[in-house]
N, C-alpha and C positions, 0 to 999 in steps of 0.2 A: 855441196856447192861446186858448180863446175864454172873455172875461168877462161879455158883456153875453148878456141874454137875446133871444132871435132870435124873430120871431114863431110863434105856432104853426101848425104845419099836419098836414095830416091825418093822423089815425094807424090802421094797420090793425093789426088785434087780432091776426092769425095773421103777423106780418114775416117775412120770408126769412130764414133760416138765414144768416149771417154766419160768415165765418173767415177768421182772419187766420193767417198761414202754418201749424203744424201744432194750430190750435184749432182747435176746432170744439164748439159745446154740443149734449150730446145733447137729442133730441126730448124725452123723456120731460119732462127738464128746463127747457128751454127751451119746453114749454106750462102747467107749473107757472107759471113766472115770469111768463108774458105773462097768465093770469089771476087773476093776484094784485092785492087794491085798492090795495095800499102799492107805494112806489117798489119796483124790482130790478133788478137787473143779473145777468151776468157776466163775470169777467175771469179773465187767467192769473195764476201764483204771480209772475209779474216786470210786473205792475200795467197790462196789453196787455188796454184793456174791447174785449168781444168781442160782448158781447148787452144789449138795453136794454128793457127792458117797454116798454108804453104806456100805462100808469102815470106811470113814470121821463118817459118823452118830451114827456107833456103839462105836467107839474109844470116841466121845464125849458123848455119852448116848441121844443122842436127834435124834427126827424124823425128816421128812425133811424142814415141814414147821417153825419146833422151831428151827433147825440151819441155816435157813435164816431168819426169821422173828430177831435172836442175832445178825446177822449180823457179817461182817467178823472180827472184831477185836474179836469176840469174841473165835474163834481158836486160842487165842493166852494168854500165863501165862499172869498173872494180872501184877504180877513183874516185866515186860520187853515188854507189848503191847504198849504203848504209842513210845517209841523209836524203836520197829519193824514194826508201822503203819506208823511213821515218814519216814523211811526205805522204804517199802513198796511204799508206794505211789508215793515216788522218781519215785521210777523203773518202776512203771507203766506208768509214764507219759514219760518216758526218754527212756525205753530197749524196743527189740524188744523181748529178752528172757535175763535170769538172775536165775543166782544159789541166795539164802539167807541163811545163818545158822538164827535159831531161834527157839525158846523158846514156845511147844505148853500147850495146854490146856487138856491134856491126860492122863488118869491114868499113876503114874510113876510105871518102872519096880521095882526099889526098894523104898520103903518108905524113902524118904526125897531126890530123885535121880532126880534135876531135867529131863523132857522130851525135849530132843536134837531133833531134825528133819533140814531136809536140803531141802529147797522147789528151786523146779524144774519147772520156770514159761517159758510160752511161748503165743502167739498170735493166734489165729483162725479168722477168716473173719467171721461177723454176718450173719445171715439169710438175703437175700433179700435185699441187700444194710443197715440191720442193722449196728451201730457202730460193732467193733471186740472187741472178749472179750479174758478174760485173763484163758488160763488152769493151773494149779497150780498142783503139785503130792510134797507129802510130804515124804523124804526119814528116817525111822528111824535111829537115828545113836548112841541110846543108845547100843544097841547091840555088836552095832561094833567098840565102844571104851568105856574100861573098865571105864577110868580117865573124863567119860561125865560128871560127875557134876562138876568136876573144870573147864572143857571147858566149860561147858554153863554157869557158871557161868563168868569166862573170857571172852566170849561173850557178854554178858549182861554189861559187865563193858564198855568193847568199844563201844557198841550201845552206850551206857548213854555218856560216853565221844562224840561221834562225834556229837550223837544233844545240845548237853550244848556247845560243842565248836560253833556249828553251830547256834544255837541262841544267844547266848552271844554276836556275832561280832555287829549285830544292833544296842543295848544300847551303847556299847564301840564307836559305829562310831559317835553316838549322841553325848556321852560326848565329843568325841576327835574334835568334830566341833562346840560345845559350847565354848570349852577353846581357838578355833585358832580363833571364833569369837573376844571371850574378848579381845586375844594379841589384832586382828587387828583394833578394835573399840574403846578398851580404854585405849591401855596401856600409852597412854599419862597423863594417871589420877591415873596411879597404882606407886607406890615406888619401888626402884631398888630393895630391897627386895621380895614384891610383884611379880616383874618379873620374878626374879630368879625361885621363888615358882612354878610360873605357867609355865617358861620352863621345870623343873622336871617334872610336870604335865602331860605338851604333852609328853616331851620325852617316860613318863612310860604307856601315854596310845599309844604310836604309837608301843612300846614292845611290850604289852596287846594283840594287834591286830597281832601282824605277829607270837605271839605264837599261840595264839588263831587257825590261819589259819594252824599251825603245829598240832598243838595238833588235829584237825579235820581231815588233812591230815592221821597221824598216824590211828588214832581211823576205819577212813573208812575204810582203806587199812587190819587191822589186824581183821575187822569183816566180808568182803567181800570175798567170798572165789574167787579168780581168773578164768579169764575166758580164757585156753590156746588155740590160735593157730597158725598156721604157720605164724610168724612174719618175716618179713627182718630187723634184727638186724642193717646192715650195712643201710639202710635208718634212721633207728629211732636214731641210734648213731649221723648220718649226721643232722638230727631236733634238737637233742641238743644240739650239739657242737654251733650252727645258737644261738638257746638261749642264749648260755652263751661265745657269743664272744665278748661284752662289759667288762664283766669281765677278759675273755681272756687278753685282749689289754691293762686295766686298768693297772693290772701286771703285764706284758711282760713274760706272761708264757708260757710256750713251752707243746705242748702237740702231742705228737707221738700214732697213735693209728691201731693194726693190726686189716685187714678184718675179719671183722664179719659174721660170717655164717646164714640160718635159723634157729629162732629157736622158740621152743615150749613154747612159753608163751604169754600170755595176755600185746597186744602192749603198752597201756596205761601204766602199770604198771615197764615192761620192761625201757620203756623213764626215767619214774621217777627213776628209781635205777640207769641207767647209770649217770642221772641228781646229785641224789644223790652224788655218790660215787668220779664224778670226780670233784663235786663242795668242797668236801672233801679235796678234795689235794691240790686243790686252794686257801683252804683259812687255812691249819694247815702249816703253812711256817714262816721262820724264819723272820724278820724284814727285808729288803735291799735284799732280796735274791729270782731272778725271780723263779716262780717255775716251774719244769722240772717233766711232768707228761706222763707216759706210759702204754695205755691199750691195754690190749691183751686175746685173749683167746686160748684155751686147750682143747682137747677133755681126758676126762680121764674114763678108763672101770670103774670105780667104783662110781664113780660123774657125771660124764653125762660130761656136757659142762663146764668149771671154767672161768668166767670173773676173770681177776687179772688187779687193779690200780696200779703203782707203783709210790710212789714218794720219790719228796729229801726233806722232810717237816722236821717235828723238833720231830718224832719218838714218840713213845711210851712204858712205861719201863713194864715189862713181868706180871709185880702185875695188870697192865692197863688193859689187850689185851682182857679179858672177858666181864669184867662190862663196856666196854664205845658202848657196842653194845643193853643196858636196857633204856628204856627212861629216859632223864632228865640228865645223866650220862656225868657231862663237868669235862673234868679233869685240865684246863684254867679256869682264871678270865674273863668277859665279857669282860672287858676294856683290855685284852691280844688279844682275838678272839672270834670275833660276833658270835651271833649264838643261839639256844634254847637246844640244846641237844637230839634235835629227829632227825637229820638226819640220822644218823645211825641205831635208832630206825626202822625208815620207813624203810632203804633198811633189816634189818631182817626180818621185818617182810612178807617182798615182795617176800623176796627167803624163805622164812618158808613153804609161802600159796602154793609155786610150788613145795615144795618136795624137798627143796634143803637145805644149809646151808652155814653161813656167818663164816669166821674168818679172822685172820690181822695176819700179820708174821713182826714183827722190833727187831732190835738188841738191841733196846732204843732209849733212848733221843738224838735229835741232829743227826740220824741215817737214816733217813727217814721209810717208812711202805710200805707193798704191802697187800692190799685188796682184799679178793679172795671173788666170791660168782658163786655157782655151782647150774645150772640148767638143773634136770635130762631130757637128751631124749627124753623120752615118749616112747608111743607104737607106734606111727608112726615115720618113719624114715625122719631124718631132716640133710640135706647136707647142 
């Protein structure tokens, strides 16, 4: 693994065809890349860089055999490789194509500024029935945002959060099946004290675990930039509603909800905000009181499309309405209403990444809320 930058030397525009055991990039391809002004690469689905622009080569100072022989991690800040290879490799094995924000290995424009890049991957079919390899274009995005060191650094924090949350659940599952072993093998030999201890126990690693799955949740969502397209909102509304009618029924809550139109956003993500927001209203409600929940949407000229939640829950007072949209942010005691404090988290972040924004409208406590969250049109036209 090489971290320092090696002097440059000379780069020919047309390099030899490189393969490493059954890679090979087709030509077609592989003259695409090499006249492209932005870094590229390509590599295979198990992260083996195979080809390197001369673009790529000057920007790292290396020729073309020294930036494959580094290998691909090695395009990437030392600070933030580990959690964008983690990243990386997901999607290789998972995406047919996939946007990445991340952290490279490139002289920065200002001295101490880290280098932002926005990689742009997609699939090619190998030579001659080879495996298909991956093309890669790295988009600079120092340029074109002033505040890139605080975002790539904000970036770098949610990488780190999603694979810590994403490794951490392992050990947590171990311990939490070691302690429901102990209950069920020996609690006959343990003191009522004992017990007590060791139901705290599970209880707080069974927390541990479904934070854990939030905190991962959050972390992915707010480093992933979204992938929008013509969704049918009024299907993916109809998948969730299917999810969450156990809870429905559990409560006797009433939930009215107006036709949703197409619309321009990454379906996945879409699910989980409607998920989010109406699970929200389900569960901030008064003790004895079913809850009576209403969504609908708005077309507005200046916000695009506004999803709005409405409910008859137990409000929020106007010092609230900013900070309970920041992770972590419960304005309730546990033991009042379950929960971690990232749901709200997660749907800002979801409508951040689309170009949109989240806010809550309540007259206070006891009052109920209505949940608005706007996602812009786009350039294509969405009926």
């Amino acid at each position: 693994m090489v971290d320092t930058v090696k002097p440059i030397l000379p780069v020919d525009r047309n390099p030899p065809m490189i393969s490493k055991a059954l890679h090979q990039v087709p030509p077609l391809a592989a003259n695409i890349l090499n006249h492209l002004p932005q870094p590229a690469w390509a590599c295979s689905a198990d992260g083996v860089l195979v080809h390197a622009n001369p673009t790529l080569l000057t920007a790292m100072g290396l020729n073309l055999a020294g930036c494959l022989s580094a290998g691909l991690s090695n395009l990437f800040d030392p600070r933030s490789r580990a959690q964008t290879m983690e990243l990386l490799q997901h999607r290789l094995l998972t995406d047919q194509e996939f946007t990445l924000d991340c952290q490279m290995q490139v002289p920065p424009l200002v001295l101490g500024q880290p280098s932002l890049f926005r990689l742009r991957a997609w699939r090619e079919a190998g030579v001659a029935g080879a495996p298909a390899l991956w093309m890669m274009l790295a988009q600079d995005l120092r340029a074109e945002h002033p505040q890139s060191a605080a975002a790539s650094a904000n970036l770098a924090l949610n990488q780190f959060s999603a694979v810590a949350a994403h490794d951490l659940q392992e050990p947590l599952r171990m311990i939490n099946g070691f302690l429901m072993l102990l209950k069920r093998k020996h609690s006959a030999d343990i003191p009522a004290q004992g017990l007590e201890y060791l139901a705290f126990a599970i209880d707080g690693a069974d927390r541990m675990q479904v934070l854990l799955k939030r905190m991962f949740t959050y972390a992915h969502v707010a480093s992933h930039h979204p992938q929008p397209t013509r969704t049918d909102a009024e299907q993916v509304l109809r998948e969730v509603l299917t999810a969450l009618q156990p809870q429905i029924e559990k409560s006797a809550a009433q939930i009215t909800t107006a036709p949703l139109p197409v619309l321009l956003a990454d379906r996945e993500q879409l699910g989980l905000l409607l998920t989010q927001m109406l699970q929200n209203a389900l569960t901030f409600v008064a003790a004895g009181r079913p809850a009576q929940v209403q969504l609908g949407i708005t077309r507005n000229p200046e916000l695009g499309w506004v999803i709005s939640v409405h409910d008859n829950g137990i409000g929020i007072a106007a010092a609230d309405q900013d900070r309970i949209f920041a992770p972590f942010q419960r304005l309730h005691a546990r033991t009042e209403y379950p929960g971690t404090g990232l749901g709200l988290a997660i749907c800002e972040a979801i409508v951040r990444g689309h170009g949109g924004r989240m806010w809550v409208e309540s007259r206070g406590p006891d009052s109920g809320s209505t949940f608005f969250a706007s996602l812009p049109v786009g350039p294509d036209p969405v009926t």
